[in-house]
N, C-alpha and C positions, 0 to 999 in steps of 0.2 A: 496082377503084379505080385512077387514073389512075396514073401515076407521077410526078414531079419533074425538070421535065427544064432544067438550067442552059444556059443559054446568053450569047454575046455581045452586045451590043451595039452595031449598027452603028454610023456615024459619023452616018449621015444620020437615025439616031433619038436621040443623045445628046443634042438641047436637050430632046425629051420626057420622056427618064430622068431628066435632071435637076430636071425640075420635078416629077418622080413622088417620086425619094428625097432632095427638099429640101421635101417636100409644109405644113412647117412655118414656113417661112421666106416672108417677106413678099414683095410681088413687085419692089420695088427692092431687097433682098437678094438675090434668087433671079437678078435681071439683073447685079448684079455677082460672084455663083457664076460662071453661066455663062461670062462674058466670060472671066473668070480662067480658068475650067480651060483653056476652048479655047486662051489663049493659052500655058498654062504648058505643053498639048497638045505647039504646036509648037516649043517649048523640048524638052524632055526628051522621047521615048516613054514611053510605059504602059501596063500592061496596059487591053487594053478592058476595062469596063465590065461586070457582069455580072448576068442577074437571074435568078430561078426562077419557070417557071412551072408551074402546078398547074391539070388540068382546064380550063386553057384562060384562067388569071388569073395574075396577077404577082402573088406572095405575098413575093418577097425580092429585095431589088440591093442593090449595093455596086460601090462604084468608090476607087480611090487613083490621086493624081495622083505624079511623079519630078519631085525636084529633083537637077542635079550635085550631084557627091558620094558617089553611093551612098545617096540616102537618098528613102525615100519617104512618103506623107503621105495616110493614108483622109478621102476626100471626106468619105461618108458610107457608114452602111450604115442598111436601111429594112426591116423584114420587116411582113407582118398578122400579128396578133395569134397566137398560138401558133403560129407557124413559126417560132423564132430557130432552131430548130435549122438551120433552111434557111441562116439568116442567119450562120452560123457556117460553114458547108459552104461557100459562095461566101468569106468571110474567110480558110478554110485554103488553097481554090483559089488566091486571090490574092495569098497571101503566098508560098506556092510559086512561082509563075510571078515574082514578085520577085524571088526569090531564085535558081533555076535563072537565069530566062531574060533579065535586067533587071538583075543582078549587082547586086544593091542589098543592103549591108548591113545598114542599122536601118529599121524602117519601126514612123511614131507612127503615134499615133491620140490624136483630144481627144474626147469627145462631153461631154453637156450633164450636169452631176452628177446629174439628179434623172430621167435616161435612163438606169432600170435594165436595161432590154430591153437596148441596146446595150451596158452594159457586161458584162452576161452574156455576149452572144456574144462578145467580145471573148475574154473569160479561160476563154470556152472553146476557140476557136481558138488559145490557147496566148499571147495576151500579157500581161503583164505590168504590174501598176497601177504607175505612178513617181512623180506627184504628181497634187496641184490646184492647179490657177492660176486666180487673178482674171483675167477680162477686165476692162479698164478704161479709160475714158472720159473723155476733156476736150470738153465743146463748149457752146456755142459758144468758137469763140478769138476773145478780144476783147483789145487791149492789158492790160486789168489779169491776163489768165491770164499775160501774160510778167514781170508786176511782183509777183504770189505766186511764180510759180518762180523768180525771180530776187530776193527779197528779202531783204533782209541782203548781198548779195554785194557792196554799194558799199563796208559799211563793214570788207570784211575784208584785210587785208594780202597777200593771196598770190592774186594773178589769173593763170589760164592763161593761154597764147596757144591763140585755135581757129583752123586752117586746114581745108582742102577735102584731098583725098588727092592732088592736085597737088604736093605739097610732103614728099609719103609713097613710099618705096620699097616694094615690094609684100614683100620679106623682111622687112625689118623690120615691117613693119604684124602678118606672121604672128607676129611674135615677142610682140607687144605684146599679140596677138586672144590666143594660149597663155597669157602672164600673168594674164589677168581673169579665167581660169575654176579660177587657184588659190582654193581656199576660197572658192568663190562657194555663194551662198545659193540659187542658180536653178538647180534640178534637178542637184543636184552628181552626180546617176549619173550622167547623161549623157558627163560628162566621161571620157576618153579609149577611148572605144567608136568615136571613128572618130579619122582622122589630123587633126590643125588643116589642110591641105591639105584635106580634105574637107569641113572647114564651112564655110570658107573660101568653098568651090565653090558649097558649098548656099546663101549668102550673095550672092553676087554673080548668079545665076541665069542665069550665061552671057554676062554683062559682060566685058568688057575692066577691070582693074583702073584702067585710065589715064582710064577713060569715067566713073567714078563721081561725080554732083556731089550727092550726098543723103548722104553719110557722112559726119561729123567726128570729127578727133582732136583732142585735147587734147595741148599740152606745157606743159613743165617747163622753161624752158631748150632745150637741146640734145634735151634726150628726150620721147618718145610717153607721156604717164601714162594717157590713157583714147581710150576713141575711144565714137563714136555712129554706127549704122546705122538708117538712116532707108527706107523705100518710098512712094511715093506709089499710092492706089489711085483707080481711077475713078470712087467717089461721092465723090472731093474729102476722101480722108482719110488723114492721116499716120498709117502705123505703126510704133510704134520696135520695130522688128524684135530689136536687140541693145542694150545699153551697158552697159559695163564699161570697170572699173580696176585697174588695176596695184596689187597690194597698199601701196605705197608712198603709193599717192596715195587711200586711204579713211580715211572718218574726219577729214576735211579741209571737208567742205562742198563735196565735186564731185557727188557723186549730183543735187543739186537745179538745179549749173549745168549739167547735162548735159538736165536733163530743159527747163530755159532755154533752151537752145538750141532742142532741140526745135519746143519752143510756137514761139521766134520765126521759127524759119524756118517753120514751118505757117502762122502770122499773113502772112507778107511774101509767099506764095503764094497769100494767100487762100484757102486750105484750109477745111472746114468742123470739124473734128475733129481731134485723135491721140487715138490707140486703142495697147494694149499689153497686155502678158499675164506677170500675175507670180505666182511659186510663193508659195503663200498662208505656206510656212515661213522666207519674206525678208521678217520683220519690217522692218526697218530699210527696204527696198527702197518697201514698202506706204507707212507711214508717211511718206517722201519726196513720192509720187505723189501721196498725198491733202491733204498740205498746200500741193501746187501746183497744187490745182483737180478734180484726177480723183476718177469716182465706179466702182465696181463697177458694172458691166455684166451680163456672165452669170459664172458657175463651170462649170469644166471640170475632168473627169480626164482624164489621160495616162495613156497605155499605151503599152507599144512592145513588139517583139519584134526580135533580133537573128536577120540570115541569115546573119552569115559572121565569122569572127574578127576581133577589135578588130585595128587597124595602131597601131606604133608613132608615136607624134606626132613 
C-alpha cells in the first residue's frame, strides 16, 4: 500500500491548487480568491501551501494566508472523501510552522456551516469553535439603499461630524479602535487575545496610517465616538471590514448611520455591492443591517487556535 506523502506547493503551481481546493467556488469567485491571495502573498509571507498525495493522486490540501499582526487566516482546506484525517495532518503541519516559524499568534478559520468534513478536521487539529456569523449582502446599491440606511436620521437632533483619518491621530484612533470592543456583541472572545497594536496591524494590511482614504470616524464634538473600516475588493465590492462604538455613543441611532455611510460611499464609487460578516449572537447588530437593505448570504463557523500568549493591550 502506498504511503502518504505531504508535500509543498510550488509557487509556479499555486494558481492550479487553488482552483483544485476552491473546486466549489464559481469561476468569478475562484478569479478574485486567487488575485487576493497572491497579493496578500506579497504582503505578509506564508507558509506554502500544502497537499497530500496517495498512489499517485491528491487526496488532501490546505493553505492559510498572514495578515500584520501576528495573525493568520485558513484559505481553505479540501480532502476526497474519507481522508480528513489527511486533512487534519496538513492543518497540525501548518499551524505548527505558524507558530514556530511565522511567529503568528492566533490563526482563524471560517468554513461554510453545513461543511461538516471541514469542521471535523478542524477540531481535530486542535481548534476551537468561537462563533457563527452571517455573511451578509446589499446589492444592487442604488440611491434608495442610502435612504433605508439613513432613515429617520433627518429628523433626529444629535448629528455626528464624519471625517476621513486626515483629521485622526493614529494614538488616539487606537484608543477609540480599544473602546468599541468593550461589551461588544461580535465575537467578545476574541477580545484581548492579541494587543490593539496588533489588530490594528491586521487592519491596515501594511498601510501607512496617513494613506488610509476608506475609513471613517465619527465625532462628538472634540471626540472620536465610532469609526468605520472599509476595503475595497476587485469584483467592485465594499466590505465593512470593522465598525464600532464607543459605549457612550450606543443606543443613540449610530449603528444605522454608520452602516449610511457605508452604502453612500459604495454608491459614489459605483461599487456593485457591501458585503459583511456578523456574529449571529449581535441581535441588535443583525436587525440594523436588515432594515438597511442587507440580505444573508452564506453561514460560517469560526474557529481559531492560539500559538503564543495573549499581549497586554
Amino acid at each position: 500500500m502506498s504511503e502518504a506523502t505531504s508535500t509543498k506547493i510550488e509557487p509556479n503551481a499555486l494558481i492550479e491548487f487553488l482552483a483544485w481546493v476552491h473546486s466549489e467556488s464559481h469561476s468569478e469567485e475562484l478569479t478574485v480568491i486567487q488575485s487576493e491571495v497572491l497579493e496578500r502573498l506579497k504582503l505578509t509571507p506564508a507558509p506554502a501551501a500544502r497537499a497530500i498525495v496517495l498512489s499517485g493522486q491528491r487526496v488532501a490540501g490546505a493553505y492559510f494566508t498572514c495578515l500584520p499582526g501576528r495573525l493568520a487566516i485558513l484559505g481553505a482546506v479540501r480532502t476526497i472523501t474519507q481522508h480528513e484525517q489527511l486533512g487534519s495532518r496538513l492543518l497540525v503541519e501548518l499551524a505548527t510552522e505558524l507558530s514556530h516559524e511565522y511567529k503568528v499568534e492566533l490563526v482563524q478559520a471560517a468554513v461554510a456551516d453545513v461543511d461538516f468534513a471541514a469542521q471535523q478536521m478542524l477540531e481535530a487539529a486542535g481548534f476551537r469553535y468561537l462563533a457563527t456569523v452571517d455573511q451578509m449582502w446589499l446589492s444592487p446599491i442604488v440611491a434608495t439603499s442610502i435612504d433605508d440606511a439613513t432613515q429617520g436620521q433627518q429628523h433626529s437632533a444629535w448629528q455626528p461630524r464624519w471625517t476621513d483619518m486626515s483629521e485622526v491621530a493614529e494614538a488616539n484612533f487606537l484608543t477609540l479602535l480599544e473602546s468599541t470592543f468593550q461589551e461588544s456583541l461580535d465575537c467578545p472572545e476574541l477580545n484581548n487575545l492579541r494587543s490593539i497594536r496588533d489588530v490594528l496591524d491586521s487592519f491596515l494590511l501594511g498601510r501607512r496610517f496617513s494613506e488610509l482614504k476608506n475609513w471613517r470616524v465619527a465625532w462628538e464634538g472634540r471626540r472620536m465616538i465610532g469609526c468605520l473600516i472599509l476595503e475595497e475588493h476587485e469584483n467592485s465590492v465594499s466590505e465593512i471590514v470593522y465598525m464600532g462604538l464607543a459605549p457612550s455613543a450606543r443606543h443613540r441611532g449610530m449603528g444605522k448611520q454608520l452602516v449610511g455611510q457605508a452604502v453612500e460611499r459604495a454608491l459614489s464609487q459605483g461599487l456593485s455591492g457591501v458585503a459583511l460578516a456578523v456574529d449571529m449572537r449581535n441581535v441588535p447588530a443583525i436587525k440594523t443591517y436588515v432594515r438597511c437593505g442587507f440580505r444573508p448570504l452564506r453561514r460560517l463557523k469560526v474557529y481559531l487556535i492560539r500559538s503564543g500568549k495573549p499581549h497586554a493591550a
